[in-house]
N, C-alpha and C positions, 0 to 999 in steps of 0.2 A: 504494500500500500504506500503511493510515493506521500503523501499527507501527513501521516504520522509526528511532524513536526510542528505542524498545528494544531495538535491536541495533546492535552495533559489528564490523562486518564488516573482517577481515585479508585484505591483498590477497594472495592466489596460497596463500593456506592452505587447505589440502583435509583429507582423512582423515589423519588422523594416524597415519603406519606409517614414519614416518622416525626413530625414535628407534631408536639402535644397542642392542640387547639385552644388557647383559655379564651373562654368569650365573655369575660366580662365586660370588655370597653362595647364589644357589637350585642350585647344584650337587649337594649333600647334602639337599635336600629332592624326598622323593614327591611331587610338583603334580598334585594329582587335575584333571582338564582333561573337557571334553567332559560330557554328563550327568552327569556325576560330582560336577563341582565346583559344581552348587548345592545348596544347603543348608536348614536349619532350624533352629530354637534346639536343638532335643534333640542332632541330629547335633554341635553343634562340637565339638570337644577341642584342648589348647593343643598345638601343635604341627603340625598339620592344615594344609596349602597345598593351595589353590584357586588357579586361573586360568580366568576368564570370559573367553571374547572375542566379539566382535561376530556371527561365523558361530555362535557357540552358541543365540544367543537361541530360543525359542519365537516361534510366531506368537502373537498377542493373544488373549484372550479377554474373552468379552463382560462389562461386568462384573457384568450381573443372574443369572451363574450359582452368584453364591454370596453369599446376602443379606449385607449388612453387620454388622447385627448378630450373625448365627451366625459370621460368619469374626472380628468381637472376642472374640468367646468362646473360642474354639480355638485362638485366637492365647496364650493364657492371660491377657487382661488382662482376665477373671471371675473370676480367683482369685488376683489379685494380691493384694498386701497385706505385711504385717510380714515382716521376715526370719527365717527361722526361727532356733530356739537354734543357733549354733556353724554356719551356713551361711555360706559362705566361698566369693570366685571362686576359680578354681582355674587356675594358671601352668604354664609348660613346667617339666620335672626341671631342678632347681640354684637355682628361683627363688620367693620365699616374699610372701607376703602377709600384708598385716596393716591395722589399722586406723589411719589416718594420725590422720582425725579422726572419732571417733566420738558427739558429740553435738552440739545449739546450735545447727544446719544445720535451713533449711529447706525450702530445692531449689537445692543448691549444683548451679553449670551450666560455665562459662566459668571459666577458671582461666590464669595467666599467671606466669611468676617473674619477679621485680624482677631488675636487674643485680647488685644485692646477695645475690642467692638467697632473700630477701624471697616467698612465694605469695601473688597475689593471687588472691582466690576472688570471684565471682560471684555471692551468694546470690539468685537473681531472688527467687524468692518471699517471701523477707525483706525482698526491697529494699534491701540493702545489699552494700557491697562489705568484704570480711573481709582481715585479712591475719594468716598464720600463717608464723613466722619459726624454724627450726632443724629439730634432729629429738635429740630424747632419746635415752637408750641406750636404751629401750624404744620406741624406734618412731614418738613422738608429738611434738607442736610444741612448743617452748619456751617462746615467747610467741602469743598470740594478740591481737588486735584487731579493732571495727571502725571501717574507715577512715574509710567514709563510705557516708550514704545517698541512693539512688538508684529510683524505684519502677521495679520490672524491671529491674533493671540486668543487663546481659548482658556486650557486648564488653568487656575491658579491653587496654591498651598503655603502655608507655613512649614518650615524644621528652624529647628528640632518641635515635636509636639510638645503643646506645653505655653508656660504663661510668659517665657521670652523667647522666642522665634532669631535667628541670624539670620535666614533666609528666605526669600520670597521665590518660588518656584512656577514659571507661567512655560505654556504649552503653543506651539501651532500643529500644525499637518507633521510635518517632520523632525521639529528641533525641540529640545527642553534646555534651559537657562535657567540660572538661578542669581538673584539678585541682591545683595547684602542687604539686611535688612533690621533695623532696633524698631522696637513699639512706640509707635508715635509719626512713624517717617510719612509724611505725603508725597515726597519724591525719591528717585531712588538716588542712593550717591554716587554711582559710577555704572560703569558697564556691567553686563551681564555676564557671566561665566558660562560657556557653552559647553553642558554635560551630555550632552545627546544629539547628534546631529544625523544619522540615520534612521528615525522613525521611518516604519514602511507608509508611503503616503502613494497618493494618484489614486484613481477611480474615485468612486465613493466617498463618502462616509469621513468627512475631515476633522469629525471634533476628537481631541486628547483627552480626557480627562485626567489628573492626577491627585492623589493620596497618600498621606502615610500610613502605618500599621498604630496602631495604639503604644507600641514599645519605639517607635521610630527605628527600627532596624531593615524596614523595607518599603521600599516607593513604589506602586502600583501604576498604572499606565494603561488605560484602556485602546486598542485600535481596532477600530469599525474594519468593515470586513470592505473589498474595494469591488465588490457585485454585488447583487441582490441575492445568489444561491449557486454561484461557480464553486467549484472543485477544482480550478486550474490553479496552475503552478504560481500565480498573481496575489495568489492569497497567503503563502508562506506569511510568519507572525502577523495574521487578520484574526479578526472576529476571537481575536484575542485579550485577556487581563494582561499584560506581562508584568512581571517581576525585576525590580532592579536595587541595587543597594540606594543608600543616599545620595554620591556620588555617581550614579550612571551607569556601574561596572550591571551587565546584564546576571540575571541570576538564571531565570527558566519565566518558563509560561506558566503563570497562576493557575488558569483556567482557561478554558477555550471550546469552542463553540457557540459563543454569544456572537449574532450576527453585529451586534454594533451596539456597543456597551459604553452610552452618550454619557450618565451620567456616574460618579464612584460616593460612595459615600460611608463612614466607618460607624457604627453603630457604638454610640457611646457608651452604652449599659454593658454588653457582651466583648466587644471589639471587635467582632465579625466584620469582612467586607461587605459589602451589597451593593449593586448595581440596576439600575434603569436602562432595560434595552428596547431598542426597535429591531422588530422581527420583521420576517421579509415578505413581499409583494406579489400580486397577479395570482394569487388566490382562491380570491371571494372576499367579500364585504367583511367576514365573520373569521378569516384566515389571513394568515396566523396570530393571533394572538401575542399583541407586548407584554412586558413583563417586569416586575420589579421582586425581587430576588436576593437571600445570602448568598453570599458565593464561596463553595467548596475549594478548597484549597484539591490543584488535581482535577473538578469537576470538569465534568464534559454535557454541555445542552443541546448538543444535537447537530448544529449548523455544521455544514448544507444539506445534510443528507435526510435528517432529522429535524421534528419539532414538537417539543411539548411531550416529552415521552417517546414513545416508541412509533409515532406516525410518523412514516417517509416522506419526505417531498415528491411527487411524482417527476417531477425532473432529474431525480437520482433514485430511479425503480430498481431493487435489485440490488442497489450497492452493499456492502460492508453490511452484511446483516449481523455480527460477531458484536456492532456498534450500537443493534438495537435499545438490548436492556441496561444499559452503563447511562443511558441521557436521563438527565434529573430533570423533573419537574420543579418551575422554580414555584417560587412560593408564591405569590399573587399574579395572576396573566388579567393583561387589559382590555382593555378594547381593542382590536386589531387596528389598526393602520394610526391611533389616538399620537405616535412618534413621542415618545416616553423618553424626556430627556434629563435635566438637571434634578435631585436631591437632594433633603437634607432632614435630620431627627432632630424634631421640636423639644430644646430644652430651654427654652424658655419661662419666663413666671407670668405671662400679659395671659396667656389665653386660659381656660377651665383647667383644674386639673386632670381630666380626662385626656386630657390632649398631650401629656409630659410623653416625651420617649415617642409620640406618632411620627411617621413618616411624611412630609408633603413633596411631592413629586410634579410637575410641570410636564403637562402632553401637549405637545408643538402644534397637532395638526397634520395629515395627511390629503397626499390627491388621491389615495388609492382605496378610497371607499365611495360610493356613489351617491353618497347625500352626506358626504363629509365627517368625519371623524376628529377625538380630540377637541384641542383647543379649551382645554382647563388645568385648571390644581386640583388634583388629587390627595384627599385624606389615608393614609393605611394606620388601622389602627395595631398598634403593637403592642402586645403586654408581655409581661418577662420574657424579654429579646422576642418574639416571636411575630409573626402573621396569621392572620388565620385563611388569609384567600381574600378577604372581603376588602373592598377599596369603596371609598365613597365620592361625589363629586363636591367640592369646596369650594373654588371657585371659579365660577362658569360667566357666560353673557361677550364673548369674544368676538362675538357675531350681531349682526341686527338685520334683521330681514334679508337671511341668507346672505350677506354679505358681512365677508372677512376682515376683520380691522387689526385682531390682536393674536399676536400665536407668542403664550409666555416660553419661557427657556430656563431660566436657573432662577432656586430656591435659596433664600440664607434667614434665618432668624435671627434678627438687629436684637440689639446691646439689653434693649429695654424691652423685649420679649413681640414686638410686633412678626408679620410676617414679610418680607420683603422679594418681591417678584419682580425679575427680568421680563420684558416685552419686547422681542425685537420685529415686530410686527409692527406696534403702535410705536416703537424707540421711546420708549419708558420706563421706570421701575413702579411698580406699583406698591405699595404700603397697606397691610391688613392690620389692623386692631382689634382690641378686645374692647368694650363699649357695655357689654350686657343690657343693651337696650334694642 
């Protein structure tokens, strides 16, 4: 099998149904389950729980049954464009919105808070990385900056972990840098230190994401796969976690099989990895299903051949059947084509106590559903480290009368416990609070 090198297989890991269910956070929520719980842009509303699971799926369809370009159309992204006057997401009862930052953005993507409560923003399209420091009694930053620039710049991180940082670490398609850095800095004071300069980049899928491990002994490194479901030799380290020391030195493949593993995010309580992936296209409306997920050390999820368990892609009929029962089911799958990207675990003090240790997640939006998919924030409720499958919708209204205005990107929870949401749709941050009214 000449691929082998894009997968890190976990010994005696199979489907994943071992994780203990607690439900006491989804005890008080309706989980529309079964046909029910897939979805479309127009359907969401904030407070709406869904659980997909594996036996839900549809079988495949073919995917010349719905031309490409008529399903981007219907998807609404023909009639995308400006936000309209006074057009606003819209949160569950008790919780308000507002515009964190509302101009000087060009496609703010990837977003991280310094240990000082410091946001670092991601401008890719600017190419620079921004930093917006407080929050006014009106809602908006105190100071702003830019740190530094960067072309594409995506992932950003703090090392060492912890409550003084030396270094600021930002990402593009190919290269990682890392930036000297003390708590407090709005600019950076020198050049970048260039730790990686071969990331596998071209085709597809351009965003890096980057993390450390809770001990800081390992840098994580997500790279999107550069097709939508090839097996050719193009994908060597794709749709891969990889592994690298602090400094760069490569270690191995974390994990692999995640077709495009946008967002990384370390689960505070546990230390586990977990990542926000988009799975792949030309389907069906209802296929295959994204995903937000721990990530096995070793684990393997299927991509290209596989998805979601032991279902084959039919474009790889026959392959590597040896591969079947080794793919883990990740722990929550989404709405198919919803593009499941940045992350982050609410530990903050602003929102209900319910809400400590959840997950919110940011879905971009897809052309590859025929009445449009995504385009919200996503609640996952987590109780002792865990998931139970069920995801909720938080906040939604991206859209207005079919027409596309906002596709969010990356999650961070500010200083003072609000929520803080990337737009590189509307080129905005939006700002959620707690309110209880």
């Amino acid at each position: 099998m000449r691929h082998y090198g894009w997968i890190a297989l976990a010994g005696g890991i199979g489907i994943a149904g071992a994780l203990l269910l607690h439900a006491a956070k989804t005890d008080g929520l309706n989980v529309m389950t079964g046909a029910q719980a897939f979805s479309n842009t127009a359907s969401l509303s904030p407070g709406l729980a869904r659980k997909i699971t594996a036996q839900d799926l549809p079988r495949p369809q073919p995917p010349a049954m719905f031309p490409r370009l008529s399903m981007y159309l219907s998807a609404g992204f023909g009639r995308s464009g400006g936000r309209p006057e006074n057009a606003m997401p819209k949160a569950p009862a008790g919780f308000m919105v507002d515009t964190y930052v509302a101009s000087g953005l060009t496609s703010p993507r990837q977003m991280r808070r310094a240990p000082n409560g410091d946001i670092f923003v991601a401008d890719t399209g600017g190419g620079t990385v921004q930093v917006f420091r407080g929050v006014t009694a009106s809602g908006k930053p105190q100071q702003a900056s830019v740190f530094a620039s960067l072309p594409s710049a995506f992932g950003i991180n703090f090392y060492p972990p912890g409550q003084n940082p030396q270094w600021v670490y930002v990402t593009n398609s190919s290269t990682l840098v890392r930036y000297a850095y003390k708590n407090g800095d709005l600019k950076a004071s020198g050049e970048p230190e260039k730790l990686i300069t071969d990331i596998p980049a071209g085709g597809g899928h351009s965003t890096r994401d980057i993390v450390f491990s809770k001990d800081g002994k390992s840098l994580f490194l997500a790279v999107g796969s550069a097709s939508n479901n090839s097996d050719s030799d193009a994908e060597f380290h794709r749709a891969n976690i990889l592994e690298f020391t602090p400094d760069g030195k490569f270690v191995g493949i974390y994990a692999s099989g995640i077709r495009n593993p946008v967002g990384l995010a370390v689960n505070p309580e546990t230390g586990e990895l977990w990542t926000s992936v988009n799975e792949r296209d030309n389907l069906g409306d209802n296929l295959v299903p994204d995903y937000v997920t721990h990530v096995a050390r070793g684990g393997f999820y299927g991509w290209p051949w596989f998805y979601i368990g032991g279902n084959q892609d039919p474009a790889h009929a026959g392959k590597h059947p040896e591969l079947r029962d080794k793919v883990i089911v990740p722990d929550v799958l989404i709405q198919a084509h919803s593009a499941s990207l940045g992350m982050a675990f609410y530990d903050g003090k602003m929102f209900p106590a319910e809400y400590s240790g959840d997950a919110f997640v940011a879905e971009h939006g897809s052309w590859n559903h025929s009445q449009g998919a995504g385009r919200e924030v996503i609640r996952i409720p987590i109780d002792k480290g865990r998931a139970t499958g069920v995801y909720q919708d938080f906040l939604t209204g991206f859209s207005t009368d079919g027409r596309a205005w906002g596709r969010p990107v990356g999650v961070a929870v500010a200083a003072d416990g609000s929520l803080l949401v990337t737009d590189d749709g509307a080129r905005v941050i939006w700002r959620v609070s707690y309110t209880g009214k």
